[in-house]
C-alpha positions in Angstrom: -12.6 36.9 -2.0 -9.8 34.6 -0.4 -9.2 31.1 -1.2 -11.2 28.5 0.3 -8.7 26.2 1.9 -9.5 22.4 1.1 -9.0 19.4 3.7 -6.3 17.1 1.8 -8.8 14.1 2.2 -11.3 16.0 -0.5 -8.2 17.9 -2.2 -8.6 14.6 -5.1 -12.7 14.7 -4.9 -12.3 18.4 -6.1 -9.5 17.5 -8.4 -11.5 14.8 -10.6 -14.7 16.7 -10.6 -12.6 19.7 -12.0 -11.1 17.2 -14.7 -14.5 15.5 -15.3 -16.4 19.3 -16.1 -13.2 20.5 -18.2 -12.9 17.2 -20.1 -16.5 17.3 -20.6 -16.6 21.1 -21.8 -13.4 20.3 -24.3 -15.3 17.8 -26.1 -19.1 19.3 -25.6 -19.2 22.9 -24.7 -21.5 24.8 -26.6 -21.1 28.1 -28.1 -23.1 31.0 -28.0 -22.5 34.5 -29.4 -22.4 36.0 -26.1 -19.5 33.8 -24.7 -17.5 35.0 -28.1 -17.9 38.2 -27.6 -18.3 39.1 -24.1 -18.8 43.0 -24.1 -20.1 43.8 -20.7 -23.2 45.3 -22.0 -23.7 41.9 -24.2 -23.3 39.8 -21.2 -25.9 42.0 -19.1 -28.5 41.6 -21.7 -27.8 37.9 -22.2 -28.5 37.2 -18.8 -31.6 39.1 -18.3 -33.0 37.1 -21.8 -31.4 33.7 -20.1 -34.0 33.8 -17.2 -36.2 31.1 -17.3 -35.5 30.5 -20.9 -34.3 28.2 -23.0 -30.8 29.4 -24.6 -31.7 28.0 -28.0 -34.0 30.4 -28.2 -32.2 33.4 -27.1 -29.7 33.2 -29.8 -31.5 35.4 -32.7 -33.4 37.8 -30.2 -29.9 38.3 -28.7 -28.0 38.8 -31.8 -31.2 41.8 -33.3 -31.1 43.6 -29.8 -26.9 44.1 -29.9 -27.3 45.1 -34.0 -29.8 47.8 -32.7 -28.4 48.5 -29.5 -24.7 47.8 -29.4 -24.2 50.2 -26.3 -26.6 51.2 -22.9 -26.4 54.3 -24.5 -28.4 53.4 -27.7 -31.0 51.5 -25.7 -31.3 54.5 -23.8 -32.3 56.7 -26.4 -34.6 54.0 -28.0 -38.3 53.9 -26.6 -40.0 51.1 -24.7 -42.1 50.2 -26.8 -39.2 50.0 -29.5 -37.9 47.1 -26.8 -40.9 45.5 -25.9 -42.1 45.3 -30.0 -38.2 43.2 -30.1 -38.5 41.7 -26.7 -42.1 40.0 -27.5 -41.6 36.3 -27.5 -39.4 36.1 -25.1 -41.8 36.5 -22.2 -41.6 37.4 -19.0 -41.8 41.3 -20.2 -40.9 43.1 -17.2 -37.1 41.6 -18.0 -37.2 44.1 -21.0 -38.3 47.0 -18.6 -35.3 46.5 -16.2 -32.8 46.0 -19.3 -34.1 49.5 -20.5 -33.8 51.1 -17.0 -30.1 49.4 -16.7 -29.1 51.4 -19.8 -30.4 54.7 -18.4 -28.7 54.1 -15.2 -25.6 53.0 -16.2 -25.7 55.7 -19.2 -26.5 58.8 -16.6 -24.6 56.9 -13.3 -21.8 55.0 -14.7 -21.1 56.5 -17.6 -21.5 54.0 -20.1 -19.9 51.7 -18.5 -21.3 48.2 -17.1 -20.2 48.0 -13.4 -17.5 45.0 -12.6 -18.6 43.7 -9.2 -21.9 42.1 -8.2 -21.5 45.1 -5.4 -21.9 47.5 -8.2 -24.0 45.3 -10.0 -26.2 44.5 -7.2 -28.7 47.7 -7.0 -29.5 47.9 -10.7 -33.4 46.9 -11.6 -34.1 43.5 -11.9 -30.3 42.1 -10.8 -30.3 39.7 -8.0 -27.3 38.1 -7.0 -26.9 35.1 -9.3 -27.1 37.4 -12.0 -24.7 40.4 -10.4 -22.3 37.1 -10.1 -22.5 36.3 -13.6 -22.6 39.3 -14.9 -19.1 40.1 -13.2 -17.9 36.8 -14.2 -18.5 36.6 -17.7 -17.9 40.0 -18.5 -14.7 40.9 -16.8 -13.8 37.5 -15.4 -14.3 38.2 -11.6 -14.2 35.2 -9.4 -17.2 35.1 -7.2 -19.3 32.6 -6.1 -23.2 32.4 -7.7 -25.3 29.9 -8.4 -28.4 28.7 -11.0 -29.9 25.4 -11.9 -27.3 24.1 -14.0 -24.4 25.0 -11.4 -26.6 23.2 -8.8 -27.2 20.5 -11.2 -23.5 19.7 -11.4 -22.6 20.0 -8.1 -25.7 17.7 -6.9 -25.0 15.4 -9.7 -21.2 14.6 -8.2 -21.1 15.1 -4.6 -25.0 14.4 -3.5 -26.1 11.2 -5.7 -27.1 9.9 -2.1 -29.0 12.8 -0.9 -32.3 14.5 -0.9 -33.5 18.1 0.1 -30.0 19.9 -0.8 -29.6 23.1 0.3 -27.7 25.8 -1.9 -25.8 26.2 1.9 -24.4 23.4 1.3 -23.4 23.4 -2.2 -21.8 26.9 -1.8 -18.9 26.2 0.2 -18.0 23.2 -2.9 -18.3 26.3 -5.1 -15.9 28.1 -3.4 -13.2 25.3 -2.7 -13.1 24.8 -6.8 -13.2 27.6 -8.2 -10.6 28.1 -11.2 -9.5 31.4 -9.9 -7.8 32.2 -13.4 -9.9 31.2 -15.3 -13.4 31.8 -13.6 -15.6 32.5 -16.8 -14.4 29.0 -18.8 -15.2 27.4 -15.5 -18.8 28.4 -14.9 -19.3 28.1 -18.7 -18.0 24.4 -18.3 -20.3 23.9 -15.2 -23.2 24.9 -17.1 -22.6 23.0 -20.0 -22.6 19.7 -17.7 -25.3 20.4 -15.4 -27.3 21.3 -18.7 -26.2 18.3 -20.3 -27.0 16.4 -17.5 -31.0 16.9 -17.8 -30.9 15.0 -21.3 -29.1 11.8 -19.8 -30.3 11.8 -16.2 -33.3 12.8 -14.1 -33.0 16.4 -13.6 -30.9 16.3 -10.2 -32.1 19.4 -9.5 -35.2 17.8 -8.3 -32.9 16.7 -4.8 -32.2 20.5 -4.2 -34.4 22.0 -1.1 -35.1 24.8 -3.9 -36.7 22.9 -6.8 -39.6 23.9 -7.6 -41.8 23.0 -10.3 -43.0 25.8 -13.1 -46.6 26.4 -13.1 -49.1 26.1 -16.5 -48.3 29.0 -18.7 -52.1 28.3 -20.6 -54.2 30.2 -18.7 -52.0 32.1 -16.3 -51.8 35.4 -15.0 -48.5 35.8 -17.2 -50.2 34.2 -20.9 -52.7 37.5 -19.6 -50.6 39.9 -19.6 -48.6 38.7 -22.6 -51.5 38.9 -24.5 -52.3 42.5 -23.2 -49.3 43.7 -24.0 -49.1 42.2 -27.5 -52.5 43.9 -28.1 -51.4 47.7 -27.5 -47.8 46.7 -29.6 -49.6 45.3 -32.4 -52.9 47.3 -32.3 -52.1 50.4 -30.4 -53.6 52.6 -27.8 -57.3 50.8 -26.2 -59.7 50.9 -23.3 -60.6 47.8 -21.7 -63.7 47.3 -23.7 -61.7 47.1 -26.7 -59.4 45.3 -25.5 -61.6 42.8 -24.2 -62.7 42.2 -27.4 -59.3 42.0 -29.1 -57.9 39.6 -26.1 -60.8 37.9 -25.3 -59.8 38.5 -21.6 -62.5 38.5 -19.2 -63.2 42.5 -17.9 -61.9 42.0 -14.3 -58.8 39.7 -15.4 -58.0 42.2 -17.6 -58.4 44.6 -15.3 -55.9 43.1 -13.0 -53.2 42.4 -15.8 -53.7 46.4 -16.5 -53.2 47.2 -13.0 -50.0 45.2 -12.7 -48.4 46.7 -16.0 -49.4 50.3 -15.2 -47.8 49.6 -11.5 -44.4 48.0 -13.5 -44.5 50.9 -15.6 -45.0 49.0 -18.5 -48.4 50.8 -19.3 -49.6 54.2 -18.8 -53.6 55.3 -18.8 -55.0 58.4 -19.7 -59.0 58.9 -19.3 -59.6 54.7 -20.0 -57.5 54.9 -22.4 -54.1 52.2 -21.9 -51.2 52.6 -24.3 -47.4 51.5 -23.7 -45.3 53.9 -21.4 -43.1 56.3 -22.7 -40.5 55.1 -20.3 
């Protein structure tokens, strides 16, 4: 990627927001066990567990999942209902499925090895391109260009205090013009930090972005179904839905629906009525 060349009037805007994220990630960046040790195959599980959850949390499940599977190649070998069983919690299951089918396919395709680019990264399950970008950035320090809620936050926060209805288009090309190109993991580490840090001082300024859009009610959602299905056949084994009706207290034809989108995900498999956890 070449340089993004910066009109000299904004040359100083981009030099003080650069000092103001440093300064602020020298005295507040936090510290995770993924950012001190950044094995590739540590990253690409910490980002898959990072979706649309909260990094406090992350920590511990993290830090069992590398002491069982240090290596795609270990995961690999391990069942899915091995991952799911050290997975549950975390929610959003289906994140567990495509970290298992990473490790076969880098296992059998890349032998072992985590690719380095989001181009590589890119057609793996479950890998859009913020998390090819990270991925490639924290990992092997490649400077790309990606962005997630707390990038956007900081951006938003310093260049668009005046505006509404922000498009990523727009914050992009500011991502590009200050990029640390030697140091491209400390940067976005230091951009998160802020933009996270940002949400406990501030209104969330992610609610100006053209992109915001509010979480729906886990209580009572499709997702707290399927949770609880799956929980069921980890903790209580193999059922039909009668049984599990009764263990769930799911409704027959929402439980048929959460059945029909794990056996479609590949997360469950049914043999005459009978739904257990895939062997996959």
């Amino acid at each position: 990627m070449t340089k993004q060349r910066v009109h000299p009037a904004l040359a100083e805007t981009y030099k003080t927001f650069k000092e103001s994220i440093y300064a602020h990630y020298a005295s507040a960046g936090r510290v995770f066990p993924w950012r001190e040790s950044t094995s590739p195959w540590g990253v690409l599980v910490s980002e898959f567990m990072l979706q649309q959850t909260q990094t406090e949390r992350v920590v511990s499940y993290w830090e069992r999942w590398m002491y069982l599977w240090p290596t795609p190649q270990k995961l690999n070998k391990a069942s899915l209902e091995d991952a799911l069983r050290e997975w549950s919690g975390l929610g959003y299951n289906r994140r567990c499925r495509y970290v298992k089918e990473c490790a076969r396919i880098i296992t059998e395709d890349h032998r072992g090895i985590v690719p380095q680019t989001p181009e590589e990264l890119l057609p793996l399950p479950g890998i859009g391109a913020y998390t090819a970008g990270a991925i490639a950035c924290f990992a092997y320090n490649y400077p790309g260009v990606f962005i997630e809620t707390n990038i956007r936050s900081a951006v938003i926060h310093f260049f668009f205090q005046e505006r509404e209805d922000i498009k990523d288009a727009e914050i992009i090309p500011i991502l590009e013009a200050s990029l640390d190109r030697e140091n491209p993991r400390k940067w976005y580490w230091a951009l998160m930090d802020y933009g996270a840090a940002l949400k406990k001082v501030t209104l969330n300024p992610n609610r100006k972005s053209a992109h915001y859009t509010k979480q729906s009610p886990f209580a009572g959602s499709f997702r707290q179904r399927r949770g609880a299905v799956l929980r069921s056949l980890l903790s209580q084994g193999p059922a039909g839905i009668p049984e599990l009706g009764e263990r769930t207290g799911i409704q027959s034809s929402d439980l048929y629906e959460a059945l029909k989108a794990l056996a479609k995900e590949s997360m469950v498999a049914e043999e005459e009525g009978i739904y257990r956890i895939s062997e996959g």
